[in-house]
Structures are given as structure tokens and as C-alpha cells.
N, C-alpha and C positions, 0 to 999 in steps of 0.2 A: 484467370489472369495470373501468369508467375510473380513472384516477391522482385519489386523493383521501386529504384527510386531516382528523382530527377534532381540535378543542380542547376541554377540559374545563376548567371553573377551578372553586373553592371558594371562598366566600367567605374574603378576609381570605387567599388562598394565589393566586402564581403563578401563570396558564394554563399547561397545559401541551397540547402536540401530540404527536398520534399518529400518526404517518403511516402508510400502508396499505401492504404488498410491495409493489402498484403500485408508488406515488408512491418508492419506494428503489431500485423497477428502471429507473424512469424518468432518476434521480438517475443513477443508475449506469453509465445509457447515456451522457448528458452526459458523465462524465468521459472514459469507454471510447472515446468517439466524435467527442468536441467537439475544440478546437483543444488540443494538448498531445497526443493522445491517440495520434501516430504515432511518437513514441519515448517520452513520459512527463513526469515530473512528475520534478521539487529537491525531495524529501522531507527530515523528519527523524525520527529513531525516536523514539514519543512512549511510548510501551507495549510491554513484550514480558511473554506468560505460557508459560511450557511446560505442555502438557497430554498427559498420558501414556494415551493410547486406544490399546490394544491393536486389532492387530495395527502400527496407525500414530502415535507421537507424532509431535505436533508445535509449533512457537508460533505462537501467535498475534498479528500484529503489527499496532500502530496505530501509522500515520504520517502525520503533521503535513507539507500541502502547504504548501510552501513559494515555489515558482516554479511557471507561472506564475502571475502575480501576481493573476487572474483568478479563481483557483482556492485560491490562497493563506487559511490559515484553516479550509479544511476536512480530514477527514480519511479516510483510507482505512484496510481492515483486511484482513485476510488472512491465510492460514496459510504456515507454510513446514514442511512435514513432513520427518523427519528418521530415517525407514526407513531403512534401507542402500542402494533404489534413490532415493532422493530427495537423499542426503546431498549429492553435487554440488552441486546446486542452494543447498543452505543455505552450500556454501563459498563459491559465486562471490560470494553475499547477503554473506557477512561480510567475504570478499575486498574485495569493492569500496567497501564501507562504511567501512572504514577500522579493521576489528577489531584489537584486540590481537592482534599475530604471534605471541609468546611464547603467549600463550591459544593461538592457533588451532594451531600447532603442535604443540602439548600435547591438542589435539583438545577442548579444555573450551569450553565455552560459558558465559558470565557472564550472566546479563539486566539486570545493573544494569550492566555496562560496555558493554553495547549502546544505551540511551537516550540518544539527544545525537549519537548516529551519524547523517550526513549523505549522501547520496548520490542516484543517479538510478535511474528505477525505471519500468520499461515493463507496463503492463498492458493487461489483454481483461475482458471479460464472459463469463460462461457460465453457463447454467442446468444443476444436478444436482439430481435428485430435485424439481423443483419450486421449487427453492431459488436465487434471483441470488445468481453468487458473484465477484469480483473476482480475478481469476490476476495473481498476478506472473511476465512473463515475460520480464523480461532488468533487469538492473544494474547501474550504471557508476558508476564513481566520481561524488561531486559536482565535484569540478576541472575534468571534462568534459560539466558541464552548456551552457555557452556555445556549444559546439559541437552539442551533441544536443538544445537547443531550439528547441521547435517554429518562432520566427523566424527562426534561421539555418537551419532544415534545408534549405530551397531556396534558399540564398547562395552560388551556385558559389561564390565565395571562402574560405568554410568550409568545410576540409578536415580 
């Protein structure tokens, strides 16, 4: 099925668009694969929900592009599961975002003190079960955005 998507309007309401999994895998690729896309994106946390799915929670997070500027305005989402073999992974996400220490040390997670969090954020594409999904796979302070964007990454002078 080609990348395509449909408008509806009501009279006296809105258009609104539907776009096809194509057209969101096609999106998806863009960001995965366009310029930004060898270390990532200046996010900020725009959204966090915990969802408790046995055998796996996890949040789901939506984040506000920020850098670059290209790209800037849209959003990404994504899970960060928080099993016991995933828990790493959710420390380095907070580690580097600039969580509260006293929280994280405490091992508690806030979702209202995570919004407003800033930082860098490398993802992939992958399809499961059918399904395009966005992986976050690595995270770095935003302070070290300068250095890990896509303009400076081939700057020998930027070390």
C-alpha cells in the first residue's frame, strides 16, 4: 500500500487528517534516517504516563523536538520499560535528563517532575509485530548537545 493519507471535514468543523501506518512509517523513517539522525535530537519532555502491563510496565514518553531546528515542533514518543532487566536503561534516561538526585536515589520516579526535562536523545526505527516503533537508544545530557549535533559531528575540532 503506497504512503497516503485522508481528510474528512463537517460542515461548520475543522478538516481533519488521517494518515495511513504508511504515511507514519514513512515520517518515522525521515526522522530515523534524515540529518540528526546519527546521534539525535535536543528534546524536551512534553508528556510522561506510567502504564502498568504485566509482565512489563512502562512510560510512555512524548518529547518535544527541539534541535535541530529542522525538526523542531514535532514530536516523538516512545516507551522506556521499567522491568528489572530494563531498569538501566530508565536510569541513564533520568540520569541524563537532569532528574531529581534526591528522587532518583530514593528510586522514586515523579511524572510531573520529569516534564520540562531537557536533554539528547539518539534513536532507530524498528518494526514488531507489524507495528513501526521509535527505540531510544542512547541519552546525553542536553549541555552536550553542541558537541553531539549533527553539524559538529564531522568538526575534527569538536571533541
Amino acid at each position: 500500500m503506497p504512503c497516503s493519507a485522508s481528510s474528512t471535514a463537517t460542515p461548520g468543523r475543522k478538516k481533519v487528517r488521517h494518515e495511513t501506518s504508511d504515511h507514519r512509517l514513512a515520517r518515522c523513517r525521515s526522522l530515523c534516517h534524515g540529518p540528526g539522525a546519527r546521534w539525535g535530537f535536543l528534546v524536551r519532555v512534553q508528556r510522561v504516563q506510567f502504564r502498568r502491563q504485566a509482565p512489563k510496565p512502562y512510560y510512555i514518553l512524548v518529547l518535544a523536538i527541539l534541535e535541530p531546528t529542522r525538526f523542531a515542533g514535532r514530536n516523538l514518543s516512545s516507551r522506556l520499560y521499567c522491568s528489572p532487566k530494563a531498569l538501566w536503561k530508565l536510569n541513564w534516561f533520568l540520569r541524563d535528563f537532569g532528574y531529581d538526585s534526591e528522587l532518583l536515589g530514593r528510586d522514586e520516579v515523579d511524572e510531573k517532575q520529569l516534564v520540562g526535562l531537557k536533554g539528547v536523545v539518539k534513536i532507530s526505527h524498528m518494526v514488531f509485530n507489524g507495528t513501526s516503533l521509535l527505540r531510544l537508544d542512547g541519552f546525553a545530557p542536553a549541555a552536550r548537545w553542541e558537541e553531539l549535533s549533527p553539524a559538529n559531528l564531522d568538526n575534527p575540532q569538536v571533541a
